[in-house]
MIZALO-212599 format. One record per residue (C-alpha): residue number from 1; residue in one letter; z, y, x. Coordinates in Angstrom, 2 decimals, always signed. Example, Ala and Ser with C-alpha at 12.3 -4.5 7.8 and 13.67 -1.06 7.14 Angstrom:
<mikes>
k / r / w / v / u
1 / A / +7.80 / -4.50 / +12.30 $
2 / S / +7.14 / -1.06 / +13.67 $
</mikes>
This chain:
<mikes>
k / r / w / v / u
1 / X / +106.61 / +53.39 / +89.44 $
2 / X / +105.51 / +52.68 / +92.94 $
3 / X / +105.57 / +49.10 / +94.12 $
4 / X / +108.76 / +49.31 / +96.19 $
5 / X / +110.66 / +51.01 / +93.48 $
6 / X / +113.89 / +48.90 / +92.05 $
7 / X / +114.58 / +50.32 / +88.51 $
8 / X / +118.83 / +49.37 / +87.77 $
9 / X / +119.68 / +50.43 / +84.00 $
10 / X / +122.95 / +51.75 / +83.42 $
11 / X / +123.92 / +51.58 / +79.85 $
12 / X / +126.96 / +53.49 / +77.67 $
13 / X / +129.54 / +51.87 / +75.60 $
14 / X / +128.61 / +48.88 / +74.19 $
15 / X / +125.26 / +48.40 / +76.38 $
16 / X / +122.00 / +49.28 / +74.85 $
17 / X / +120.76 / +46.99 / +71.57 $
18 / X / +117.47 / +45.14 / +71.72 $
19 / X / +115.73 / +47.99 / +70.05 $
20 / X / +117.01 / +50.69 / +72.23 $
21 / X / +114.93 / +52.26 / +74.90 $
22 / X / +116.81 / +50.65 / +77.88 $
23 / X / +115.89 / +47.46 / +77.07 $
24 / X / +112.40 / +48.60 / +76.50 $
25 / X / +112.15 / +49.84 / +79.50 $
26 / X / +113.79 / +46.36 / +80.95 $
27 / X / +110.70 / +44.38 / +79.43 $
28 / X / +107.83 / +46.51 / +80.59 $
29 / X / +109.06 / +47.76 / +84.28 $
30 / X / +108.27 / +45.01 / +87.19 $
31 / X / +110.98 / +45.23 / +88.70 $
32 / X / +114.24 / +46.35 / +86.62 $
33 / X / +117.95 / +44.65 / +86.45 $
34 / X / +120.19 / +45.89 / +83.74 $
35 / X / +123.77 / +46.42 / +85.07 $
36 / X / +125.70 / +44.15 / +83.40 $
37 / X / +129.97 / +45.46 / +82.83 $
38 / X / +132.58 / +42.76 / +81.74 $
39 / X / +133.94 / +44.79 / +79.18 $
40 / X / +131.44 / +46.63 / +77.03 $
41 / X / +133.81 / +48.19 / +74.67 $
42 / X / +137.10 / +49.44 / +76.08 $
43 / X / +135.60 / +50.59 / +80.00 $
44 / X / +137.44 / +51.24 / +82.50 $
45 / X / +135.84 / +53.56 / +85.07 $
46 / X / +137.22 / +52.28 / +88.32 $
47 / X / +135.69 / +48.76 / +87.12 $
48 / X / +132.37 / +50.23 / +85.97 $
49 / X / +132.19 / +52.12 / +89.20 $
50 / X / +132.70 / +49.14 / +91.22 $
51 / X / +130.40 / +46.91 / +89.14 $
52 / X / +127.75 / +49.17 / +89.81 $
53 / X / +128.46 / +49.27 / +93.75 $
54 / X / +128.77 / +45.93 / +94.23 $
55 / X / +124.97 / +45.03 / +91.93 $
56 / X / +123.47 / +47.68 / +94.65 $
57 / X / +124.72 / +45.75 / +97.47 $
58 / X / +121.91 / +44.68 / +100.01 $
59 / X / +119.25 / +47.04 / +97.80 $
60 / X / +117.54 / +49.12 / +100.15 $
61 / X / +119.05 / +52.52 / +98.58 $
62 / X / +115.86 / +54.52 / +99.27 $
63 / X / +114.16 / +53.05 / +96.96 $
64 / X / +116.80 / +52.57 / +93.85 $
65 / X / +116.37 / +54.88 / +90.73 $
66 / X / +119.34 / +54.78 / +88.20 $
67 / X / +118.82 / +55.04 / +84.72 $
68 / X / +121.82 / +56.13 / +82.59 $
69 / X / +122.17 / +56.68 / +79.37 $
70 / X / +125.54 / +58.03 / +77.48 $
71 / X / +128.87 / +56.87 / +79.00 $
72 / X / +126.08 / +55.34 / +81.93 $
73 / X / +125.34 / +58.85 / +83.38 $
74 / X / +129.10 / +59.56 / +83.86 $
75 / X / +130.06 / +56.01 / +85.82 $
76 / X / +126.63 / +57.00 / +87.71 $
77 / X / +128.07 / +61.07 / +88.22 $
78 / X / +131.87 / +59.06 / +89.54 $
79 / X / +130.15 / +56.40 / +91.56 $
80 / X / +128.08 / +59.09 / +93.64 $
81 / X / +130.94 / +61.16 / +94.13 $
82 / X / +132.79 / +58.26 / +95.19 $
83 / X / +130.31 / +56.51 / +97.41 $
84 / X / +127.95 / +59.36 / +98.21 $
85 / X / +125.13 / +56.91 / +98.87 $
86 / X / +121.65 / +58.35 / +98.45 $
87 / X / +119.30 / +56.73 / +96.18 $
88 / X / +115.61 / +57.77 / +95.35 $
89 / X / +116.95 / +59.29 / +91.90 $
90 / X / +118.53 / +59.24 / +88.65 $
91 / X / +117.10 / +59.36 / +85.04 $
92 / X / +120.57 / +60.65 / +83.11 $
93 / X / +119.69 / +60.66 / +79.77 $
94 / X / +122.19 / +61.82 / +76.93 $
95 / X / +125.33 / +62.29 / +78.90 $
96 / X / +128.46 / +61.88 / +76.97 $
97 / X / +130.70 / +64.97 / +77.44 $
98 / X / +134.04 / +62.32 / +77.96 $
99 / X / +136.09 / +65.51 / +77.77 $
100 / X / +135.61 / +66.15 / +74.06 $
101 / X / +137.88 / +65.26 / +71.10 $
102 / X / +134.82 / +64.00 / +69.72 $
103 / X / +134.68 / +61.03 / +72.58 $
104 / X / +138.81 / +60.78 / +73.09 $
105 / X / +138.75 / +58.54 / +69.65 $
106 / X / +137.50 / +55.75 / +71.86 $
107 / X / +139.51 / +53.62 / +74.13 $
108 / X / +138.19 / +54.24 / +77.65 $
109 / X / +139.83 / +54.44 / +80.70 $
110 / X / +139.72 / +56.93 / +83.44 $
111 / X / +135.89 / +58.67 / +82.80 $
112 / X / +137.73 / +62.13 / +82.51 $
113 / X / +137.30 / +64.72 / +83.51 $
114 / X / +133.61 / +64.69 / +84.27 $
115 / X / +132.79 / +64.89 / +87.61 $
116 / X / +130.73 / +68.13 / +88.70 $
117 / X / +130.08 / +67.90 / +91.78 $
118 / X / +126.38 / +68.02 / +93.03 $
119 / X / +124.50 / +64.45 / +92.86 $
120 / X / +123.22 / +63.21 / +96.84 $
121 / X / +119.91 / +62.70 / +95.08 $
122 / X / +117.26 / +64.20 / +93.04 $
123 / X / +117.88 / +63.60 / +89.16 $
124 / X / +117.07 / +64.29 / +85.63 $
125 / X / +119.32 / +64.86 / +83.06 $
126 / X / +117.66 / +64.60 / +79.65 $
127 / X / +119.54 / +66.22 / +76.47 $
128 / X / +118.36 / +66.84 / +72.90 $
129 / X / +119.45 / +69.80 / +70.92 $
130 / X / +121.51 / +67.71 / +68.39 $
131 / X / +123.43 / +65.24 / +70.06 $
132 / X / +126.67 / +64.93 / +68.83 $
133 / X / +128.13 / +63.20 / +72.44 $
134 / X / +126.89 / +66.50 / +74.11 $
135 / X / +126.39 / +70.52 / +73.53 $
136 / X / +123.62 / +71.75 / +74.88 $
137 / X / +125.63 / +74.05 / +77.04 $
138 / X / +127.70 / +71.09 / +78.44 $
139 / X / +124.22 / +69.28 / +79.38 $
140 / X / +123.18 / +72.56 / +81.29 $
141 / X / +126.54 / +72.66 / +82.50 $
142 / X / +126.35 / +69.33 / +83.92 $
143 / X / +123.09 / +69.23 / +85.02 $
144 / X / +123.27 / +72.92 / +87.37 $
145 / X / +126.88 / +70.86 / +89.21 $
146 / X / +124.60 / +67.89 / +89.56 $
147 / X / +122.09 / +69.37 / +90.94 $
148 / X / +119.56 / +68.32 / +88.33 $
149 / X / +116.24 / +69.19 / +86.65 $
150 / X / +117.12 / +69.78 / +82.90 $
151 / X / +114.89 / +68.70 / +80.56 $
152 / X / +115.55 / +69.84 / +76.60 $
153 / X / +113.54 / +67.18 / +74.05 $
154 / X / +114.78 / +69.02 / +71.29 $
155 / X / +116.49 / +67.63 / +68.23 $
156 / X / +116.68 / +63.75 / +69.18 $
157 / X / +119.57 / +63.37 / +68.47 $
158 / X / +121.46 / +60.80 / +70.91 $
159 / X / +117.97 / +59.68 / +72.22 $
160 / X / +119.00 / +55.87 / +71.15 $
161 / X / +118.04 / +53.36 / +69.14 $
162 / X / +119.59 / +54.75 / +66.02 $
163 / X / +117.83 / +58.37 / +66.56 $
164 / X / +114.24 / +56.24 / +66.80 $
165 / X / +114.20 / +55.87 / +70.35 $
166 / X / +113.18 / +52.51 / +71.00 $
167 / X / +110.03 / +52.43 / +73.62 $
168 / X / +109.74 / +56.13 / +73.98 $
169 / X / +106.90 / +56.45 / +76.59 $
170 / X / +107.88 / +60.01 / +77.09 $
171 / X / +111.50 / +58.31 / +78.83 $
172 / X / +108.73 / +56.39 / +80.87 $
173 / X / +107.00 / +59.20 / +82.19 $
174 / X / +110.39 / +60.99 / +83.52 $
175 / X / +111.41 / +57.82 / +84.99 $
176 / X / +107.70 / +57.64 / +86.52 $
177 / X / +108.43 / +61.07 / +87.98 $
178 / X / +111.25 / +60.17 / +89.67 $
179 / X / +109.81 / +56.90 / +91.52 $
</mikes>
């Protein structure tokens, strides 16, 4: 990352563990602030929206790159459409399609439908072949309205903790792309 660079991870329901690749990323990145939500669980997109405006208050957007993972990328997708601020980037890894039956078993408030409307900054969205919070087609979908590179790491599953993604340097070197 270059030396100005601030690095703000945006984690999915129930943040990211201590073994998942957010965190990693947390311990070896100078200078990198998780954003913290009040309610991990049961979110509430107008709150996560705002929680995420208000930790990028007095940053010097230019040089802010976003990392998202799950439930993360979409409260990153509403809070540029939104704000429209432009940022340096996004890493959007594993976005959860909120408009599947698949997601509506869990109590959250106000993340659908997904936005798809082009992103006022360059980003990544990073899918895997297997995922079972996205299709393949809906990560292509999302990624062409966003405006974003796609990039396929085949089957890895939900690239978390759970599918063995705890450091993954390869998540380093996108972020490192971006910034």
């Amino acid at each position: 990352m270059q030396e100005n660079t601030r690095v703000f991870i945006v984690p999915g329901l129930g943040s990211s563990g201590p073994d998942h690749w957010q965190t990693y990323f947390e311990r070896v990145l100078p200078d990198c602030t998780r954003i913290e939500q009040r309610e991990w669980d049961v979110p509430d997109r107008a709150e996560w929206v705002a929680r995420l405006e208000d930790a990028l208050d007095g940053e010097d957007l230019s040089q802010v790159v976003l990392v998202g993972h799950s439930l993360g990328c979409v409260t990153i997708a509403h809070w540029a459409g939104q704000y429209g601020h432009r940022i340096k980037g996004a890493l959007l890894v594993a976005p959860s399609d909120v408009e599947t039956a698949h997601y509506a078993a869990f109590p959250t408030t106000g993340f659908a439908p997904m936005l798809l409307a082009r992103l006022p900054f360059p980003s990544k969205v990073v899918f895997s072949q297997n995922d079972e919070w996205v299709t393949p087609a809906r990560a292509r979908q999302f990624a062409e309205a966003w405006g974003s590179e796609l990039v396929d790491v085949g089957e890895a599953g939900h690239i978390n903790a759970a599918s063995g993604h705890g450091p993954w340097p390869a998540g380093l070197t996108l972020l490192e792309e971006l910034g």
